[in-house]
C-alpha angles and dihedrals in degrees: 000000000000112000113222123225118215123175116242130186127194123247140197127234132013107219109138088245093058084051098056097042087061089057103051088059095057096280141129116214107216132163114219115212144168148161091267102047146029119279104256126195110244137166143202136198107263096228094056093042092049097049097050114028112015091075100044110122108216144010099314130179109249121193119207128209135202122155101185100053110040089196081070113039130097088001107159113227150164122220098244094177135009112183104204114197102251090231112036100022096232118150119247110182144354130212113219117199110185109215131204109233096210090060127062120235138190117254138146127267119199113232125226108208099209126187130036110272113235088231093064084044086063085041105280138144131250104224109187109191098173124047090179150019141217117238137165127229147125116285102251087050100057113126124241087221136327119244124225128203106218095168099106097045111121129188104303102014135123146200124213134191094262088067095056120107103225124193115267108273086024110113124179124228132231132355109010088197090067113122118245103172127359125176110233121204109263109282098229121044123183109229125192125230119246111243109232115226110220119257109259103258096016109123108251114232109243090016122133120246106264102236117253094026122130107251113242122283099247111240116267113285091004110134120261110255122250120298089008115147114240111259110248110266114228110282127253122292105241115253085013129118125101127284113306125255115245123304129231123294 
């Protein structure tokens, strides 16, 4: 992996004020730090920090020069922070950790998912759930990136990262049964709708009358259809009837 080189000058005081006035004439205000010296306020010009380190995937040596200050220069370090403004994207601030090449240490590798999964080929759909993944190594021996066959996954299966090939001296860290990729079912089927056969007897909208057939009884208190006769009212009672008219005379 190439190492990038970025020039770095030391600064005094670390007010917020001082900060920002640094960063109103073309520089990035930053602290460097590690287990072996006391953290010192640096800072670097934002165009050269932005074109060679903002855009780094991964956990990547930086060396650092300064010919003017030897406690500086060709110091070996990895970017630990970079604090970006939310609106205009300007960075603010870096985090420096100064590493020692002879011992390993845990960072974070980024991981390249390559080949088309079998499962997206019947439809499915490729889940990351990690994007990277923690190993341990020496500093000259971390990897730019870690590459991961998806090609057998089918619907429903899943790689971990036990199931990762790792570089030699490149260890990971923490539970190997941990999912890194699984391939989930599509998330919208298309599902027919059962075709419900009538009911024997029940009328079939659209059918023609079978001859010789009684025609419905119409619902309670429905009207009678057109042309229809009245239906008979009940008969008479016997010795019924309201009080005669007058008699003959």
């Amino acid at each position: 992996m190439e190492t990038p080189e970025i020039n770095v000058q030391r600064r005094d005081g670390t007010v917020k004020s001082g900060a920002r006035k640094l960063r109103r004439t073309g520089l990035v205000p930053g602290v460097l730090y590690g287990p072996k010296r006391t953290t010192t306020t640096v800072a670097v010009t934002a165009e050269e920090f932005e074109e060679k380190i903002l855009n780094l995937e991964g956990s990547h040596l930086i060396r650092l020069l300064c010919a003017q200050d030897a406690e500086l220069n060709d110091k070996m370090v990895l970017v630990r922070e970079i604090q970006v403004h939310p609106v205009t994207s300007d960075v603010l601030h870096a985090d420096f950790y100064e590493v020692d090449l002879t011992e390993r240490l845990a960072v974070s590798v980024p991981l390249h998912f390559i080949g088309k999964a079998e499962g997206v080929v019947a439809g499915g759909i490729l889940q990351p759930v990690m994007r990277e993944v923690q190993v341990q190594c020496l500093p000259t021996e971390i990897p730019e990136f870690i590459e991961v066959d998806v090609s057998a996954l089918g619907i429903h299966d899943a790689l971990h990262v036990s199931d990762i090939t790792f570089p030699e001296r490149v260890k990971p860290v923490g539970d190997g049964t941990q999912t890194i990729v699984t391939v989930l079912p599509p998330s919208v089927e298309e599902v027919k709708k059962a075709e419900v056969a009538p009911v024997e007897g029940a009328p079939v909208e659209g059918a023609a009358p079978v001859e010789g057939a009684a025609p419905a009884a119409p619902a309670e208190g429905a009207a009678p259809a057109a042309g229809a006769a009245p239906k008979a009212g009940p008969a008479p009672k016997a010795g019924g009837g309201g009080k005669r008219g007058g008699g003959e005379g």
